[in-house]
C-alpha positions, 0 to 999 in steps of 0.5 A: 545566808548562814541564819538560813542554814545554807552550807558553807559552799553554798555561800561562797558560790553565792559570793562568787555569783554575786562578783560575777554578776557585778563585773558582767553589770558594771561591763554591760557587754551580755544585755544592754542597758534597758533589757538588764534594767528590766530583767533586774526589775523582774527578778527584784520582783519575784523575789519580793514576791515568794519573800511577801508569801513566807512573811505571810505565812503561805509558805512554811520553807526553812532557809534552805528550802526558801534559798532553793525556791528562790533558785528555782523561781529565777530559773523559770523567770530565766526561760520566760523573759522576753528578752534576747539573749536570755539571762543566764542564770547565773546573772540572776543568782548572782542578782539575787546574791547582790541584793541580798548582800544589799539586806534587801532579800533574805532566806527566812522570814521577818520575825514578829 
């Protein structure tokens, strides 16, 4: 997140997102099981998605543009899932965050 040029507050919201959806995940009391299973594997794909079109080269985002569609793309999937409760979006970020910390998202594209 710093290679991406995400300010400093911004990171450490996303380390407190990060905690956060780790505890409500490891507690199971906002979704259960299956529809958390599903919402993590929805976001996990979109995710994959935008970061396969910036390695691509569809989009030309620096970090700080990447890290905001990023935000913007769980925010839609948050309202479009067919799940009850709806995510919060914070469990999304905070989704993101863990998977980035996991190096299995990132903010900037692969580099040849």
């Amino acid at each position: 997140m710093h290679a991406a040029r995400l300010a400093v507050d911004q990171v450490e919201t996303a380390n407190e997102q990060r905690l956060a959806y780790r505890y409500e995940a490891l507690a199971s009391r906002y979704l259960d099981l299956d529809d958390r299973m599903f919402v993590e594997r929805e976001a996990a794909a979109a995710l994959h998605d935008l970061r396969s079109q910036l390695d691509a080269g569809e989009l030309t985002d620096g970090g700080v543009e990447f890290h905001r569609r990023c935000l913007r793309r769980l925010n839609e999937l948050s309202d479009s899932l067919p799940v009850s409760p709806k995510p919060a979006r914070s469990f999304l970020y905070g989704f993101m965050y863990y998977v980035t910390d996991r190096c299995l998202h990132r903010f900037l594209p692969l580099k040849s």
